[in-house]
N, C-alpha and C positions, 0 to 999 in steps of 0.2 A: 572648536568648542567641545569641550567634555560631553559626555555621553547624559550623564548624572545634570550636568545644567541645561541642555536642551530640554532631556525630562520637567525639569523643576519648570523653565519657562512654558513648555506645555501646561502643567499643573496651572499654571497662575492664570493662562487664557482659561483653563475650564474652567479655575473658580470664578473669575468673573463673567463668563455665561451660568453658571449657578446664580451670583447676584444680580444679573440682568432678567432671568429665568422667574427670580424668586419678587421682581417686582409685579408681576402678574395676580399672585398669591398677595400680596398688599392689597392691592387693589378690590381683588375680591372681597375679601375680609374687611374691608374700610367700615364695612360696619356693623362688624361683630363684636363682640364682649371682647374683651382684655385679656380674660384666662383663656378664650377662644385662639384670640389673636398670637398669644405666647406658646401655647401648646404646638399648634400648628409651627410657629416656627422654632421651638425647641426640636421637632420630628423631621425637620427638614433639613436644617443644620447640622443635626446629629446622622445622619444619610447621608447627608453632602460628605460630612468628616472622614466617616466610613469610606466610603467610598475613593475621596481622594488618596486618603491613605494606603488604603489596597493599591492605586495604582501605581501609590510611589515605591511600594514596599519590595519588588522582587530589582528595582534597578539601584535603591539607596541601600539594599542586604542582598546583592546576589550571589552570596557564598554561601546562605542558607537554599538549602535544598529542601524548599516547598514541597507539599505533598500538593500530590496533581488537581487535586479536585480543586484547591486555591488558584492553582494557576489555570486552571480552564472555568470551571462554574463560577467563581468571586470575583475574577478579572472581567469572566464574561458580563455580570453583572454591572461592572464598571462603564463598559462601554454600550452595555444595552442603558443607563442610566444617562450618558452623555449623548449618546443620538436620540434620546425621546425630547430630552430639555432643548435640544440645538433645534430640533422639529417643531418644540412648541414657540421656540423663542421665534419663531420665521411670525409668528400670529401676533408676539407681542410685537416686532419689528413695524408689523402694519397697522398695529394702533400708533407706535410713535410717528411714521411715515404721514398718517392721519392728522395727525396732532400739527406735528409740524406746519402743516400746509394749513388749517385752523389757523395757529397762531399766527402765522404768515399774512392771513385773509384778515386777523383782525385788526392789522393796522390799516386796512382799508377804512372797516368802521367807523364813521363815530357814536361813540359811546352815549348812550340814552338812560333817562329811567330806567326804562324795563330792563336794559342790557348791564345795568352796573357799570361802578367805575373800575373792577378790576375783571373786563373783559378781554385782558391779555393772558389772564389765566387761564388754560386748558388742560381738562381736569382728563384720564384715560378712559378710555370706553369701557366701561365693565364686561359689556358681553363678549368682546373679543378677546378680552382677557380668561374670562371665562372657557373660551374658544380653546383661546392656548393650553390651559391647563387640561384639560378634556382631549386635544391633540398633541398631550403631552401619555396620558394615560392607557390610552388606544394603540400605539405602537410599541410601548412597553409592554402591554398586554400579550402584543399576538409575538413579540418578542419570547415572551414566558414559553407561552405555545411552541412556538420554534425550537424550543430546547425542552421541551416533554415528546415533543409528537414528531418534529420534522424531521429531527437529526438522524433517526434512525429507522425512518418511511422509508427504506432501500426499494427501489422503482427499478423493474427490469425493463432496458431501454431494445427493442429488435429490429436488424435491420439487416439489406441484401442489397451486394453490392456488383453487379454485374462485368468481369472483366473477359472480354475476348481469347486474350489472348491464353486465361488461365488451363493451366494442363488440365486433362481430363481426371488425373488422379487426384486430384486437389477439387474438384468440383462440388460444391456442396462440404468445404472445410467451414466447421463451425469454430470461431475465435470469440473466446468473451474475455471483454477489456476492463479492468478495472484499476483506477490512480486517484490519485494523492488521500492516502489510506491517514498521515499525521498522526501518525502512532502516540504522539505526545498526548495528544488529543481524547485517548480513550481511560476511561477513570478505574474502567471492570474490561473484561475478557465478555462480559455477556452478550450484546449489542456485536461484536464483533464475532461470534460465534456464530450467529443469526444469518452476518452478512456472508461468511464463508460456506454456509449451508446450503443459502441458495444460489450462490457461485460453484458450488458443484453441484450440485440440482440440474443445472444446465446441459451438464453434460458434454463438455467443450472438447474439441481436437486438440485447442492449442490456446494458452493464458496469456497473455500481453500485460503486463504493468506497468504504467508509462510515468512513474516516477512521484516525488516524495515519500517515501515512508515515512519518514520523521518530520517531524517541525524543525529540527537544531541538532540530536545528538543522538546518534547510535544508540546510546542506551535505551532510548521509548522504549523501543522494541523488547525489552529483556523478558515484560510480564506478559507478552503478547507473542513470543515467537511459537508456543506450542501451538496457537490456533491459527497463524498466517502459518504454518507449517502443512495442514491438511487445505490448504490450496494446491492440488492438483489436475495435473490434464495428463493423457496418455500420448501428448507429443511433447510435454514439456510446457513450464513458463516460462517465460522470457520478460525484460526488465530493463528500464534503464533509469537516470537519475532524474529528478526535478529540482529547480534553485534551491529549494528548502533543503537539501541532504548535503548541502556541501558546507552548513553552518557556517553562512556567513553572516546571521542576523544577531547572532551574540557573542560576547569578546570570551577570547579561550586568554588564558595565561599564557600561551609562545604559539609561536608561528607549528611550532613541532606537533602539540597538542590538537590542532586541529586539524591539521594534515592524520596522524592517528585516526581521529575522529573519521575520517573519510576512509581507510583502508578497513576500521571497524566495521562501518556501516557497508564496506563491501563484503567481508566475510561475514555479515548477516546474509547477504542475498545467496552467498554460496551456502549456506548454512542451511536454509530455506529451500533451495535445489533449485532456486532461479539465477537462468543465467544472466547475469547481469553484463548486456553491451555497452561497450565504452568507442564509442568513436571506431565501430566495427560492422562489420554483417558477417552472418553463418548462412552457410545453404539449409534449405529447410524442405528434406526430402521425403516421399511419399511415393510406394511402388519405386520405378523408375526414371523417377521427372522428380527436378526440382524448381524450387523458388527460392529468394530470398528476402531472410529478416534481416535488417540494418536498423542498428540502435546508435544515437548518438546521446550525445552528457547535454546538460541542459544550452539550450541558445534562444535567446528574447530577444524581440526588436521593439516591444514598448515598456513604457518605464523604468531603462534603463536594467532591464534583467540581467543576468551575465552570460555571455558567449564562449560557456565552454565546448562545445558540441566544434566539432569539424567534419561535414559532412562527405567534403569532398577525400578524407581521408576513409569514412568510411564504406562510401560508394565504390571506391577504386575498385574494379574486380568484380563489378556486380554486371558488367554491360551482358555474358552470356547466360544471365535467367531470364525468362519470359516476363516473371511478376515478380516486383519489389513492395514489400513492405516497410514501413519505417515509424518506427517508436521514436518520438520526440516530444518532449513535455511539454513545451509552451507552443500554441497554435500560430502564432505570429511567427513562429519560425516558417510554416509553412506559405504563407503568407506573404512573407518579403524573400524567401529563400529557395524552397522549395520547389512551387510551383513556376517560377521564373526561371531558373537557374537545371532543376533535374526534372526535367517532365518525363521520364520516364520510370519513375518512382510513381504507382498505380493507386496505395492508399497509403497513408501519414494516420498513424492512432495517437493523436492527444490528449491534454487535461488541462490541469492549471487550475481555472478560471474558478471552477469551482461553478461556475453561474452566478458569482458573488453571492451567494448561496440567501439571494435573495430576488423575488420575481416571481411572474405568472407567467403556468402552462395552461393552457386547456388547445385541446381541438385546434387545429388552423391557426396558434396564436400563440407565441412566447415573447417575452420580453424582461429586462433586465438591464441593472445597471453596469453592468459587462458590458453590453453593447456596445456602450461610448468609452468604450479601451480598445477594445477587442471585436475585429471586423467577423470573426470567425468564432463565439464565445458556448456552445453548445449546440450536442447534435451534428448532422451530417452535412458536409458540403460538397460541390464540384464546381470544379474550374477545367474546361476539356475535357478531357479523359482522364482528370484526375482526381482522385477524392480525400477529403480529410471528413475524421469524426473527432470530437471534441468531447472525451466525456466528462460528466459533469461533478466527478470526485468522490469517492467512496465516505470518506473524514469530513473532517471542517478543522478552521483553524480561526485563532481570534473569537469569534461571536461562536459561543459554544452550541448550535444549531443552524436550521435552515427556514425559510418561510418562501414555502410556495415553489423553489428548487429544491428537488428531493434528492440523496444520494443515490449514486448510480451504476449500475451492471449492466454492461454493454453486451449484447449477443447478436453475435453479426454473422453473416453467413457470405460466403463468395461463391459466385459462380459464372458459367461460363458460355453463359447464354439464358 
């Protein structure tokens, strides 16, 4: 099936979760004026139209080259308007589920005076409707919020990771990690400006980028490469890719074009002065003693992500350093791969998840709907003597914000005792 009619058949389930949505708003309104009841759904319909429209517009014209702020803020809009309505619709779900088991009940009955002879009629509960609507409003709301206040709460995450065996010259090497930056994603250079300020703030030995820059195509980067440029550390950054940089989420004109697309997006990272590993490791020397970085290309073991990463091509060679490090974008590679397979690989720096850039931190306590994908979805892990950190994405992609996962700069320290 075409690209364009899957779209369309999507299209058609949201509209009729809008008419399913919008029997709520009947209901309420059952007994308001006319001009009440018309206005109200002149203003909704006309949102709905909007709306749907936006979402069909960049897959039914995608040789118009939208300006960004469409395709992140107006899209975002889209889908913050379609998970408020599917949230409220779960409320009006439970009025029909209600109803039904009523009308169910009143073929028990028999019908009385008091009860009428059309007591098979079961009329919706207004309050729960009311419910919905209101549970319709409240998560669009803090939606809104998300994308004023969340998206660009950069939160500096610190942490120390203890390894034995680490050389003494290497002791107290401070790394700060920062991924999936979705250069598509940014509308201004300002926010991103912010973020690189206080990533040198930090003062780090050595940068880690654990993949995405882009949402799709090299290009993001063009109005952003002078400020991801003053990313610096005095041992160098280092980089590898994440699923999103190999644009495979949108149709190029030839197989040639996207291939392009990829050797572009690597001579952005040479351009950048990061070196970008591909299915490799460098020794990573300090005084006299070293260690090693190993970077692999993206490899996923849930939802079917792609396994370009070959580990075992990039370990070859690594058995005589003491400490391995390894840059790998999806956590689940560590996961089914990793920690099974090369236990001698000491910490894995990931991303991905993003924290579905949605969830609560506080104190003693996270959670998200990451979770139920992702065994490993933010913050630090061990397995043995081995560690993974999972950070929580510099960008966002899709929902142009975050609520309650804030973006994130990792500052880690290692050491050796």
């Amino acid at each position: 099936m075409a690209l364009n009619s899957r779209v369309l058949i999507v299209g058609l389930i949201l509209l009729l979760i809008d008419w399913y949505f919008y029997q709520a708003i009947v209901t309420v309104l059952k007994d308001s004026s006319t001009y009440r009841k018309e206005l109200v759904s002149y203003i909704y319909w006309g949102f709905t139209v909007f709306t749907f429209l936006l979402f069909l517009t960049p897959f039914v014209f995608p040789i118009v080259d939208w300006p960004r702020y469409i395709r992140v803020y107006l899209l975002g809009l889209v889908l913050m308007a379609i998970i408020s309505k599917i949230i409220g619709s779960l409320f009006i779900a439970t009025d029909d589920i209600i109803r039904l088991f009523r009308w169910i009940g009143s073929y028990f009955v028999t019908p009385t005076e008091t009860t009428g002879s059309n007591i098979h009629s079961i009329s919706r509960l207004k309050f729960l409707n009311k419910i919905a609507i209101g549970m319709t409003v409240i998560p669009f709301a803090g939606f809104v919020y998300g994308m004023v206040r969340g998206a660009f709460n950069y939160k500096i995450h610190t942490t120390k990771i203890v390894l034995p065996n680490l050389p003494s010259a290497f002791n107290g090497l401070k790394i700060v990690q920062i991924s999936d930056i979705h250069s598509g994603s940014f509308v201004s250079t300002t926010h991103l400006e912010e973020a690189v300020k206080i990533i040198n703030q930090q003062k780090a030995d050595v940068i880690f980028f654990t993949g995405d820059l882009v949402n799709d195509r090299a290009t993001e980067t063009e109005m952003l490469m002078e400020v991801l440029g003053k990313i610096k550390a005095p041992m160098g950054v280092f980089s590898t890719l994440g699923n999103h940089d190999y644009g495979d989420y949108v149709q190029w004109d030839s197989r040639e074009a996207k291939k392009k697309n990829l050797e572009d997006l690597k001579k952005v990272h040479e351009t950048l002065g990061w070196r970008l590993l591909m299915n490799e490791h460098v020794p990573f020397k300090r005084g006299d003693s070293e260690i090693a970085i190993i970077g692999i290309e993206n490899w996923g073991a849930n939802l079917n992500f792609p396994k370009y990463g070959d580990l075992k091509k990039a370990h070859s060679g690594t058995e005589k350093y003491p400490v391995k490090l390894l840059l790998s974008h999806d956590p689940s590679h560590w996961n089914f791969q990793v920690k099974e397979e090369y236990k001698d690989i000491d910490v894995t720096f990931s991303g991905h998840t993003h924290g579905f850039q949605f969830g609560i931190e506080i104190p003693g306590f996270k959670w998200s709907p990451s979770q139920y994908v992702y065994k490993q979805w933010a913050g630090l892990y061990q397995h043995g003597d081995q560690h993974l950190y999972v950070n929580r994405g510099l960008g966002f992609i899709g929902y142009p914000g975050r609520i309650g996962i804030s973006p994130e700069i990792t500052v880690m320290e290692l050491h050796n005792s």
